[in-house]
TIVOMI-971656 format. One record per residue (C-alpha): residue number from 1; residue in one letter; x, y, z. Coordinates in steps of 0.5 Angstrom, whole numbers, plus 2048, in hexadecimal, padded with zeros to 3 digits. Example, Ala and Ser with C-alpha at 12.3 -4.5 7.8 and 13.67 -1.06 7.14 Angstrom:
[marpa 1 "A" [819 7F7 810]] [marpa 2 "S" [81B 7FE 80E]] 
end
This chain:
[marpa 1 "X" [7E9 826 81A]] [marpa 2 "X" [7EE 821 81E]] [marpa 3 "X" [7F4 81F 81D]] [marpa 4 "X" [7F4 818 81A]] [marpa 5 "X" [7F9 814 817]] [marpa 6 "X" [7F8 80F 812]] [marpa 7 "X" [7FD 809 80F]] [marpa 8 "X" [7FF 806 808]] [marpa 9 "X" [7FF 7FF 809]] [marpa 10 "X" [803 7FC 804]] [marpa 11 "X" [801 7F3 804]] [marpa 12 "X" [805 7EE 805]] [marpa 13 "X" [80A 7E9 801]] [marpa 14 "X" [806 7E6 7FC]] [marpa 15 "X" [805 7DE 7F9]] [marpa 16 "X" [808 7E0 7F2]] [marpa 17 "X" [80D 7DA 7F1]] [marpa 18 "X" [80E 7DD 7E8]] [marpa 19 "X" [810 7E3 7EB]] [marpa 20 "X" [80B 7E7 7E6]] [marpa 21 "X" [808 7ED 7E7]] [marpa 22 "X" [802 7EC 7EA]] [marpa 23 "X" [7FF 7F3 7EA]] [marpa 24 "X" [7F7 7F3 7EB]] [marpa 25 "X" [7F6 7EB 7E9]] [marpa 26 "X" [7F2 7E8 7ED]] [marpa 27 "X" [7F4 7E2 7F1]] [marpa 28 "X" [7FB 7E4 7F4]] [marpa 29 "X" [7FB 7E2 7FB]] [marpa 30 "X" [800 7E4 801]] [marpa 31 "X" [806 7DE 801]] [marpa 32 "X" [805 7DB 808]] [marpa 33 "X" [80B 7E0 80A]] [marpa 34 "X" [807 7E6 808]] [marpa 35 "X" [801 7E3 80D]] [marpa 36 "X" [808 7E3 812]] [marpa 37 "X" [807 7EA 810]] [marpa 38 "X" [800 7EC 811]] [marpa 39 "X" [7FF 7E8 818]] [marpa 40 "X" [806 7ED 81A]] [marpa 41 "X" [803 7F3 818]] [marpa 42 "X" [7FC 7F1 81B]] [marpa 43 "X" [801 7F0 822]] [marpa 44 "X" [804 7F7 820]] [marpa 45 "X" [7FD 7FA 820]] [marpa 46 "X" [7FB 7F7 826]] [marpa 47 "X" [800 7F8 82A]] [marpa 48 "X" [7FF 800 828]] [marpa 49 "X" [7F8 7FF 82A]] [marpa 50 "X" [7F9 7FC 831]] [marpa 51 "X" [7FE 803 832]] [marpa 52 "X" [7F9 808 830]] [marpa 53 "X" [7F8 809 829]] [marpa 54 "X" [7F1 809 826]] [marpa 55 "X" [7F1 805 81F]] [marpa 56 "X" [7EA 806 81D]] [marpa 57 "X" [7E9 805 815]] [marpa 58 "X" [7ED 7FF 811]] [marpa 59 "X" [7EC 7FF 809]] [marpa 60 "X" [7EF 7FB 804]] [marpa 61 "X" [7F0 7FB 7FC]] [marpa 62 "X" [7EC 7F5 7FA]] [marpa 63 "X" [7F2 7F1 7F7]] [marpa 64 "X" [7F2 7EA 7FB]] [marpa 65 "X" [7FA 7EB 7FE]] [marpa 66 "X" [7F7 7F2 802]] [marpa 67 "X" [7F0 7F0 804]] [marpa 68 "X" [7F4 7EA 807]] [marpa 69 "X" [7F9 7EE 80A]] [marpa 70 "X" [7F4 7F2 80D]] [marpa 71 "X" [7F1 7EC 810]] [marpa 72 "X" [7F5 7EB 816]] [marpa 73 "X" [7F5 7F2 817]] [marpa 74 "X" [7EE 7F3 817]] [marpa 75 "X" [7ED 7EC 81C]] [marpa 76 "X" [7F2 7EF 821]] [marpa 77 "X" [7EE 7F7 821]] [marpa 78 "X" [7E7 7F4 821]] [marpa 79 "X" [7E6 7F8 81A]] [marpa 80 "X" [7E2 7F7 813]] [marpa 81 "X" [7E7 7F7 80D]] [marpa 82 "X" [7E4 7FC 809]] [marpa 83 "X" [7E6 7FA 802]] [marpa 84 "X" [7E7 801 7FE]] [marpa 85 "X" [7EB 801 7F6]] [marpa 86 "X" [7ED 807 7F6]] [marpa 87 "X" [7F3 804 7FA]] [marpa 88 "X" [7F4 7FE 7F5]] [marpa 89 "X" [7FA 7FD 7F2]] [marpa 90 "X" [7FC 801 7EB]] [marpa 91 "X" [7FA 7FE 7E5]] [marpa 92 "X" [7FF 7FC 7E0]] [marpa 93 "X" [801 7FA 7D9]] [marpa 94 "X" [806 7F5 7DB]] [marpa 95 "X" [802 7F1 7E2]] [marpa 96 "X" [803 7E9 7E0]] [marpa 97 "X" [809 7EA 7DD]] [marpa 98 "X" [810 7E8 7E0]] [marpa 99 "X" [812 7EF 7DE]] [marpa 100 "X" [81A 7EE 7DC]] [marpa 101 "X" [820 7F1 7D8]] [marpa 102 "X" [81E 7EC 7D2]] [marpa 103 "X" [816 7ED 7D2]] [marpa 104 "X" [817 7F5 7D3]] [marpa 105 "X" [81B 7F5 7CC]] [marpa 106 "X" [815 7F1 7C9]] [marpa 107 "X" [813 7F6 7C3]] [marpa 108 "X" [80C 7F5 7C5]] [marpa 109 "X" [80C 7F8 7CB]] [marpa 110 "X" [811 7FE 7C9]] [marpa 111 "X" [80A 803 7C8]] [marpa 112 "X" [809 802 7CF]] [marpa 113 "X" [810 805 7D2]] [marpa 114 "X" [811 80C 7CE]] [marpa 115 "X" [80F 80F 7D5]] [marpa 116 "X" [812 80E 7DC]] [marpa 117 "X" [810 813 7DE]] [marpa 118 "X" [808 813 7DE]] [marpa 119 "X" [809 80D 7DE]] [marpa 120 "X" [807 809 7D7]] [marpa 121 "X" [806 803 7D8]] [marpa 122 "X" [801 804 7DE]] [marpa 123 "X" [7FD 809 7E2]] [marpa 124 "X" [7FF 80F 7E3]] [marpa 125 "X" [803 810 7E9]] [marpa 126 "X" [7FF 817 7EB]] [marpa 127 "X" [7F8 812 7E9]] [marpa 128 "X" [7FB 80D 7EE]] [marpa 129 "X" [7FD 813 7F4]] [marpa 130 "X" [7F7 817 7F3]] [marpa 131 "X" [7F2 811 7F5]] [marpa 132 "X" [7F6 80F 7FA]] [marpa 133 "X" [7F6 816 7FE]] [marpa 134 "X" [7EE 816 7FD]] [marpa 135 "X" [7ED 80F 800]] [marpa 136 "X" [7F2 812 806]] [marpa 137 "X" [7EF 818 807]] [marpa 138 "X" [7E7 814 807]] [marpa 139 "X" [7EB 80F 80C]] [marpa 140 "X" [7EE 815 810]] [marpa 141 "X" [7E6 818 811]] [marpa 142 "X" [7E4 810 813]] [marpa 143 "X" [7E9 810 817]] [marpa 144 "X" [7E7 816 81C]] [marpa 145 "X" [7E0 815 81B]] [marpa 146 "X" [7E1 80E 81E]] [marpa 147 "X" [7E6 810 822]] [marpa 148 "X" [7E8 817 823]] [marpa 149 "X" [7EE 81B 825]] [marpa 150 "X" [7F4 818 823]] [marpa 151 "X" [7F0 810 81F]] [marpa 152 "X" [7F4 80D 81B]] [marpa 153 "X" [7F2 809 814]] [marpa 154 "X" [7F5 804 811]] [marpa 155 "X" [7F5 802 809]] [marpa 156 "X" [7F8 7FC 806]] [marpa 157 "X" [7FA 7FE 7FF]] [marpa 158 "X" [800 7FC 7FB]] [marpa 159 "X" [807 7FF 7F9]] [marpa 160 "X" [807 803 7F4]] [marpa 161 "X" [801 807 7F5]] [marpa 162 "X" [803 808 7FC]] [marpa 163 "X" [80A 80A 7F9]] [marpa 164 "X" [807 80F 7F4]] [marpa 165 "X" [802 812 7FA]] [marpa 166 "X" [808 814 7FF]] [marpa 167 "X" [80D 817 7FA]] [marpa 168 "X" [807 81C 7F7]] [marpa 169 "X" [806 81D 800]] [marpa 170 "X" [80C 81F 800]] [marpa 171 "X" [80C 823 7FA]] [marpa 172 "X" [811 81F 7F7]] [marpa 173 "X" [811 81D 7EE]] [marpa 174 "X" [80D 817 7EE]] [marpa 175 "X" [812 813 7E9]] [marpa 176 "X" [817 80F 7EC]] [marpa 177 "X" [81B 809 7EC]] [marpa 178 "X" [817 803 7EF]] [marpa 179 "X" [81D 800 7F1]] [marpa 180 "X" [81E 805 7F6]] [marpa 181 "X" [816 806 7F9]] [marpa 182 "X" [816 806 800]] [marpa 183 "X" [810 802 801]] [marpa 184 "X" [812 7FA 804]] [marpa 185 "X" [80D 7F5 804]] [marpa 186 "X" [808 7F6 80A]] [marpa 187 "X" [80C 7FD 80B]] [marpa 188 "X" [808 803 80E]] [marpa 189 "X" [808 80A 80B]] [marpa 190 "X" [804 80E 810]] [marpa 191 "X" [801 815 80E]] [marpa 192 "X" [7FF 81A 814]] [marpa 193 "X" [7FA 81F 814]] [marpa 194 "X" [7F9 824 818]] [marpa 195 "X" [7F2 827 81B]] [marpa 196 "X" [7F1 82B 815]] [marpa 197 "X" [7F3 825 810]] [marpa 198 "X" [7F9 827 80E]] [marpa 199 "X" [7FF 822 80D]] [marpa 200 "X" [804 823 812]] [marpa 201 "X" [808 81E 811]] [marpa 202 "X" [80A 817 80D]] [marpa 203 "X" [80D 812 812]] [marpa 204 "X" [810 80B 80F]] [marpa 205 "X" [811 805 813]] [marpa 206 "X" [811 7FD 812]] [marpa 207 "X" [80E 7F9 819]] [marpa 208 "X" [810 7F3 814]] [marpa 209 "X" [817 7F5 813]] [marpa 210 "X" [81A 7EF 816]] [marpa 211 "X" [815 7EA 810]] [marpa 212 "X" [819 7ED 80A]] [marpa 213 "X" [81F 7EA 809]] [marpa 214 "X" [81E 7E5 804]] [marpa 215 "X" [816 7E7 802]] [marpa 216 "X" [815 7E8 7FA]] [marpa 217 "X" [817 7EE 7F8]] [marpa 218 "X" [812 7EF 7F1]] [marpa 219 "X" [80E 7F4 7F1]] [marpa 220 "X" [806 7F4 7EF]] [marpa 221 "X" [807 7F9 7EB]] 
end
């Protein structure tokens, strides 16, 4: 099978003016700086299409910040947004909480915190990356059929399940500090296959980099 390459799209800056934890909640739009950053990766895109690149299948979780990301891009390629789930954002305990030192300390959430490591207070970190990658690989399929050797795919998802994919990808524990995920707002965690499906590479970049200052920096899990 061709070579293929399919990238994890993380959303742009969302309207969360609480600073909670929003999660899978329903109605948690981009901020007008997080469309700013759909329309630069739709021009990102864009412009790799115009150099050659064959960018044939785009899907997005069904949450309204990536299907609105998505949207942009999909205007610029000429493509449908096909909405998959399997690349929602994790489920967790905390999601509408402003999550702070204080409220941690609460006693009634402390059943949630015994295990960092799995972690407790949510989906499993090996559940998130193993939906994930088989969201991928039907992706990495959809896209040589439409496109052959060498397509491209493109899935919008969200910070923490595309973190969880890359580090089981390269092999590395699942458990980590958040703080230190390398996945910025509207970043591209790029996995390369070769002719045989094999993951030969995960490549990092960031088309909006120069949006980032001064975004909001909570997590949506």
């Amino acid at each position: 099978m061709p070579q293929a390459t399919v990238h994890l799209l993380r959303h742009g800056e969302v309207h969360n003016p609480d600073g909670v934890l929003y999660g899978r909640l329903p109605e948690f739009h981009l901020s007008e700086l997080g469309r700013e950053m759909a329309r630069t990766l739709a021009e990102h895109f864009s412009e790799r299409s115009e150099q050659g690149a064959r960018i044939v299948h785009l899907a997005a979780s069904p949450l309204a910040r990536a299907q609105e990301t998505a949207q942009p891009i999909a205007a610029a390629l000429g493509l449908e947004i096909a909405t998959d789930a399997r690349i929602i954002e994790a489920a967790n305990y905390f999601e509408g909480l402003h999550v702070s030192k204080a409220e941690l300390l609460r006693p009634k959430h402390w059943t949630k915190l015994y295990n960092p490591l799995r972690p407790s207070w949510g989906e499993p970190y090996k559940e998130q990356a193993a939906r994930v990658i088989a969201a991928v690989h039907d992706a990495r399929v959809r896209a040589i059929e439409l496109g052959g050797d060498g397509a491209e795919a493109i899935l919008v998802s969200h910070q923490l399940p595309i973190w969880a994919t890359r580090l089981s990808a390269e092999g590395r524990p699942l458990w980590h500090d958040p703080r230190k995920r390398e996945c910025t707002l509207t970043s591209l965690t790029s996995l390369v296959f070769d002719d045989a499906g094999v993951l030969v590479r995960v490549d990092y970049s960031e088309p909006a980099a120069a949006l980032l200052p001064g975004a909001a920096s909570t997590p949506g899990a």
